[in-house]
TORTI-986311 format. One record per residue: chain; x, y, z of N, C-alpha, C, O in turn; residue number from 1. Coordinates in Angstrom, 2 decimals, decimal comma. Example, Ala and Ser with C-alpha at 12.3 -4.5 7.8 and 13.67 -1.06 7.14 Angstrom:
2
{zami 'A' {13,19 -5,69 7,80} {12,30 -4,50 7,80} {13,20 -3,30 7,80} {14,24 -3,32 8,46} 1}
{zami 'A' {12,85 -2,25 7,08} {13,67 -1,06 7,14} {12,90 0,03 7,87} {13,41 1,14 8,04} 2}
END
This chain:
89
{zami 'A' {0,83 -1,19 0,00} {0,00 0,00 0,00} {0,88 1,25 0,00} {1,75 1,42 0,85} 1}
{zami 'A' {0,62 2,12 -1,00} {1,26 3,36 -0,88} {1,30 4,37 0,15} {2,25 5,16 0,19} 2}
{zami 'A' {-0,03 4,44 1,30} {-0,39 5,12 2,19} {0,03 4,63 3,87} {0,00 3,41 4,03} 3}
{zami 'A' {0,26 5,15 4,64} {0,37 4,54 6,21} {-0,44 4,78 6,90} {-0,68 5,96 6,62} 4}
{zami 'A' {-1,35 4,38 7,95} {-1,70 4,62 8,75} {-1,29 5,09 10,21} {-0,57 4,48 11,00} 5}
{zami 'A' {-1,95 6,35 10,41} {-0,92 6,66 11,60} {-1,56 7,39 12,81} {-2,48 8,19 12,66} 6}
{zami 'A' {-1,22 7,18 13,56} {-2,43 7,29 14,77} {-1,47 7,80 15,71} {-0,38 7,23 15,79} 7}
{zami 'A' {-1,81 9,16 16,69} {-1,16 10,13 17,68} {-1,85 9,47 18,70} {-2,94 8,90 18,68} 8}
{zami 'A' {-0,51 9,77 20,19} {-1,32 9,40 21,35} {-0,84 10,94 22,07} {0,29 11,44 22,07} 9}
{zami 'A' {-1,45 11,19 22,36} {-1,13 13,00 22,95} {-1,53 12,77 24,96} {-2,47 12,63 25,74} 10}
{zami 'A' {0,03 12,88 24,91} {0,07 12,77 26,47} {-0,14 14,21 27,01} {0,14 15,35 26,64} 11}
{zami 'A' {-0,99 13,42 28,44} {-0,92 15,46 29,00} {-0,23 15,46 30,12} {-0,18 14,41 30,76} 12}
{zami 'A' {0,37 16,47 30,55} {1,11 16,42 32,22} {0,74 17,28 32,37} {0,30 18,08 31,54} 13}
{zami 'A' {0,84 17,40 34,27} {0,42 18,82 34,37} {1,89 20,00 34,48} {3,07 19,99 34,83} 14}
{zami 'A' {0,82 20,99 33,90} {2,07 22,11 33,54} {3,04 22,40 34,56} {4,24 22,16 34,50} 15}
{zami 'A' {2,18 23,15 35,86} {3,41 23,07 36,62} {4,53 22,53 37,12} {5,56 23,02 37,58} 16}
{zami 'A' {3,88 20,68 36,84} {5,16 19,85 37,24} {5,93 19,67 35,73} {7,08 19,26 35,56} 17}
{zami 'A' {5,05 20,06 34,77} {6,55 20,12 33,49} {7,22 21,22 33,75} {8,22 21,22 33,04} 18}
{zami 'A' {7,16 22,32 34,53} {8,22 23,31 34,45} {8,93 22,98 35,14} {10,15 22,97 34,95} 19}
{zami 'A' {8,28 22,60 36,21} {9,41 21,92 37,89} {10,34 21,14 37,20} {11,54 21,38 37,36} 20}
{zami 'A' {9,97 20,22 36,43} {10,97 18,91 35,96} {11,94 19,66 35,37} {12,79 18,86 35,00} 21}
{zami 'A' {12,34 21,01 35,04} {13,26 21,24 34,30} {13,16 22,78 34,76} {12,84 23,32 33,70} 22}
{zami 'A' {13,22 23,38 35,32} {13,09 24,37 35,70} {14,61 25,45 35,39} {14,50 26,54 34,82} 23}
{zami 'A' {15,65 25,03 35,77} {16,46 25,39 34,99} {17,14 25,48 33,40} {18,24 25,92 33,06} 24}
{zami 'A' {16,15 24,95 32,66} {15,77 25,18 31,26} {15,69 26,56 30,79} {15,60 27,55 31,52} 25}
{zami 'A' {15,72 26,55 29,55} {15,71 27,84 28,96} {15,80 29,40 29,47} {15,16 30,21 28,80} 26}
{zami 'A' {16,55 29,92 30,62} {16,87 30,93 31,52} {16,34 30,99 32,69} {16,54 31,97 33,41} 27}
{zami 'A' {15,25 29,55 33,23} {14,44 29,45 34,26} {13,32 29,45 34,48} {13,11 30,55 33,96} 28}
{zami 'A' {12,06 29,05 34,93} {11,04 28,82 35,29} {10,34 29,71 34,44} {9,48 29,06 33,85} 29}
{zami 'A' {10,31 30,83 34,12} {9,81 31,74 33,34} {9,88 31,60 31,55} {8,99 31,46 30,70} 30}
{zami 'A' {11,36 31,71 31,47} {12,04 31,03 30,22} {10,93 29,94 29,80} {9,97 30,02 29,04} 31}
{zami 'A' {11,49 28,81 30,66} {10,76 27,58 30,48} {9,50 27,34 30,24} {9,11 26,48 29,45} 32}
{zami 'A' {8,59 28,29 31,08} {7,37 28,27 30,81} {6,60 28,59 29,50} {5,64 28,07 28,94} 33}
{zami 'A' {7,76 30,13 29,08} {6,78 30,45 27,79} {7,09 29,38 26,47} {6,26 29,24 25,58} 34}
{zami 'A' {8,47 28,60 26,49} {8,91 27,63 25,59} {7,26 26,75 25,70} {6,29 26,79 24,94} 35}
{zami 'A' {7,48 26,01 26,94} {6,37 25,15 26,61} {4,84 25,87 26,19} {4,18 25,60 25,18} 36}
{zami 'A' {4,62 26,46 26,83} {3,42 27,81 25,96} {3,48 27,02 24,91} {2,84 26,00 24,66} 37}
{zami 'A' {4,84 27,93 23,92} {4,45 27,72 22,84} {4,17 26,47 22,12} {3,33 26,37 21,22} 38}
{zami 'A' {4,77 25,69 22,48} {4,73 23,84 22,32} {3,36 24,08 22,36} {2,82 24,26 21,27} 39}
{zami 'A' {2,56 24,14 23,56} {1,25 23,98 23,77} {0,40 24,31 22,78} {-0,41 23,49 22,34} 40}
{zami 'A' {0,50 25,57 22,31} {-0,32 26,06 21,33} {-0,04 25,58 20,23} {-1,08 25,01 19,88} 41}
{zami 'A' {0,72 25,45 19,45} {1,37 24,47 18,34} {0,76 23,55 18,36} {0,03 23,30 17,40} 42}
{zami 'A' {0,83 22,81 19,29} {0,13 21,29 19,23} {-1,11 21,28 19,22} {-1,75 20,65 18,38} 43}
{zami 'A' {-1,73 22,14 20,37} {-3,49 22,40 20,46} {-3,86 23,01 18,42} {-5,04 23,01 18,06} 44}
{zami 'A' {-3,32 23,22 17,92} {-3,72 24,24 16,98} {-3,61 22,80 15,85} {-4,49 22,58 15,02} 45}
{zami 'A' {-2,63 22,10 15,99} {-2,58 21,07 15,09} {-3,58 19,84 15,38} {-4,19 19,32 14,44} 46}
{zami 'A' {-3,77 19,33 16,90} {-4,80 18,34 17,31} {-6,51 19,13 16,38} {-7,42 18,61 15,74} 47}
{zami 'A' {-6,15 20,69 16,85} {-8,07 21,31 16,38} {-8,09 21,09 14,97} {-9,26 21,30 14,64} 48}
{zami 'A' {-7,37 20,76 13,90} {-7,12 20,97 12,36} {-7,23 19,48 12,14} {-7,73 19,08 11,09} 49}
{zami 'A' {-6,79 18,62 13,06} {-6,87 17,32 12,50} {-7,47 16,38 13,86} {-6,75 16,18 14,84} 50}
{zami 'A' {-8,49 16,00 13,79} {-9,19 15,78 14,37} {-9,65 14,08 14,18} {-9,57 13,11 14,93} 51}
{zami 'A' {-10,12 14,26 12,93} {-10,49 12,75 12,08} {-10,11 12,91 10,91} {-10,08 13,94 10,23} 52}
{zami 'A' {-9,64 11,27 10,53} {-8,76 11,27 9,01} {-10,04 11,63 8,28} {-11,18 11,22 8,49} 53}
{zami 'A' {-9,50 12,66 7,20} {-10,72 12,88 6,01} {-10,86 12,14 5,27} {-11,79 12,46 4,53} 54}
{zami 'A' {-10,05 10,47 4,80} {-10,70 9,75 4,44} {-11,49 9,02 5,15} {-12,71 9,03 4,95} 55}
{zami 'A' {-10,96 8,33 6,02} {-11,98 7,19 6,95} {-12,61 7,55 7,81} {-13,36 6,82 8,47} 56}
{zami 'A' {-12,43 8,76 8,00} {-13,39 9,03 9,23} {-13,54 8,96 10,86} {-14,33 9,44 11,68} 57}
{zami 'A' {-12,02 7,85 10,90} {-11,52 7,65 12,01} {-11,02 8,81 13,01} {-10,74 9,80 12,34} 58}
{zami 'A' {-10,85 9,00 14,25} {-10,10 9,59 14,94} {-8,65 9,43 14,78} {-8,27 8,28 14,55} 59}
{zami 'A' {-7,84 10,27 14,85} {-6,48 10,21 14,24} {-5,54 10,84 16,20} {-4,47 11,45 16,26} 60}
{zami 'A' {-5,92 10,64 16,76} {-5,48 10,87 18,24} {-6,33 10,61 19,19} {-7,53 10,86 19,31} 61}
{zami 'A' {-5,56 10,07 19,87} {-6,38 9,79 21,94} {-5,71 10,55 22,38} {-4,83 10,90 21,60} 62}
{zami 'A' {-5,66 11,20 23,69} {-5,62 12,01 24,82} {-5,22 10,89 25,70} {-5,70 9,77 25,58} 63}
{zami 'A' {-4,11 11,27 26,82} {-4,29 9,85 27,65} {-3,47 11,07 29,17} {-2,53 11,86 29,19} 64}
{zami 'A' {-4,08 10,79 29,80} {-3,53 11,76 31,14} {-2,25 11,24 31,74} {-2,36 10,30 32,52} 65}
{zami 'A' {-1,14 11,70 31,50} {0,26 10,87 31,77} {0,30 10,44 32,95} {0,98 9,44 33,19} 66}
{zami 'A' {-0,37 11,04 33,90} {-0,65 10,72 35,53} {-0,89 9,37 35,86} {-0,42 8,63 36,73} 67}
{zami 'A' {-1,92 9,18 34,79} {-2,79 7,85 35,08} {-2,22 6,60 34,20} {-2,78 5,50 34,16} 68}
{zami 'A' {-1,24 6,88 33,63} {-0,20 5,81 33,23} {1,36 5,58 34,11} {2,11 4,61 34,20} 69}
{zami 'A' {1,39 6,49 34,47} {2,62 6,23 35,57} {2,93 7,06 36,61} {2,38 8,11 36,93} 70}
{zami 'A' {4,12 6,37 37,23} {3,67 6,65 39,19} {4,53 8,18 38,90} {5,31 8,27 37,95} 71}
{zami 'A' {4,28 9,29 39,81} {4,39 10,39 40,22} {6,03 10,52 39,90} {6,76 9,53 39,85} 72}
{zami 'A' {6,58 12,10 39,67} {8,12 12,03 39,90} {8,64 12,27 40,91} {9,86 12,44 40,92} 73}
{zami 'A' {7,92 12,37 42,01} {8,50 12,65 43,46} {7,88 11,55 44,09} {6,86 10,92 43,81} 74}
{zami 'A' {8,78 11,44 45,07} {8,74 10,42 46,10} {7,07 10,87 47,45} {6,63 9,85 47,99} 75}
{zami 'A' {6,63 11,67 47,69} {5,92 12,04 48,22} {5,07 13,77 47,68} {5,58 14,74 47,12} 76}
{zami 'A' {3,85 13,58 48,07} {3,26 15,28 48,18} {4,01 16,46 48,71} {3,72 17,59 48,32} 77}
{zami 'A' {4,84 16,26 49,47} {5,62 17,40 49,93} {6,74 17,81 49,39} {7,17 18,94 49,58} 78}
{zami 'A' {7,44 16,74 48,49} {7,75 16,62 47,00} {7,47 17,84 45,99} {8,04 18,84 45,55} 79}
{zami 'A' {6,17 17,11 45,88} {5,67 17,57 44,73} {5,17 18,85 44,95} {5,57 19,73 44,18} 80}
{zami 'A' {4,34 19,16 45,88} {4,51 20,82 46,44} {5,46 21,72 46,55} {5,24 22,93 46,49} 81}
{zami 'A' {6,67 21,19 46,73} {7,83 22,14 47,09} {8,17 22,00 46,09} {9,00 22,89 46,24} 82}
{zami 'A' {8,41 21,54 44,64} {8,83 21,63 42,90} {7,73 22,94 42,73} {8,01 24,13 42,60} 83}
{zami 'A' {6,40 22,30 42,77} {5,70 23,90 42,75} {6,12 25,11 43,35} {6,28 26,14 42,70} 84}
{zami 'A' {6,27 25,03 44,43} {6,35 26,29 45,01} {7,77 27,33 44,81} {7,94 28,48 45,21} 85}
{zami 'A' {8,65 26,48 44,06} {9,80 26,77 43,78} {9,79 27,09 42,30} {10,87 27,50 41,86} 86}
{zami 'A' {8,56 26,97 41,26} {8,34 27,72 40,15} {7,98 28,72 40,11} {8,38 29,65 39,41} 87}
{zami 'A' {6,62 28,67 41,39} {5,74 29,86 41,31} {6,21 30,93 42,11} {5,47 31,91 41,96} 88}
{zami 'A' {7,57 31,25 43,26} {8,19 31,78 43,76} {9,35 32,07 42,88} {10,29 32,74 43,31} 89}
END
């Protein structure tokens, strides 16, 4: 067949802990943030345009909440609070 079939799985995390995870990225928490911004919108803008293949009719992406496929990156909530609080400070 000349054609492929190809199917997106579009993971989500939550934002604040993608900045935490890397926070010293792109000049810092701020830096970092508007990078992924833009990722975000890029991608949201490409998922709204393609939605279902215009031939078959199929859905051409799932959504899958990265949370709910694997365990947390901190060892505890107080963890994971203090990565926040160290973006948003």
């Amino acid at each position: 067949s000349p054609h492929a079939e190809i199917k997106f799985i579009v993971l989500n995390r939550d934002y604040t802990e993608t900045i935490a995870s890397h926070m010293n990225w792109d000049g810092g928490p701020e830096g970092h943030s508007k990078i992924i911004s833009g990722f975000m919108i890029i991608l949201s803008r490409f998922l709204n345009s393609h939605i279902v293949d215009s031939v078959t009719g199929t859905k051409l992406w799932t959504l899958l909440c990265l949370e709910s496929i694997t365990a947390k990156n901190y060892q505890s909530e107080t963890e994971s609070n203090e990565a926040r609080r160290s973006v948003i400070h």
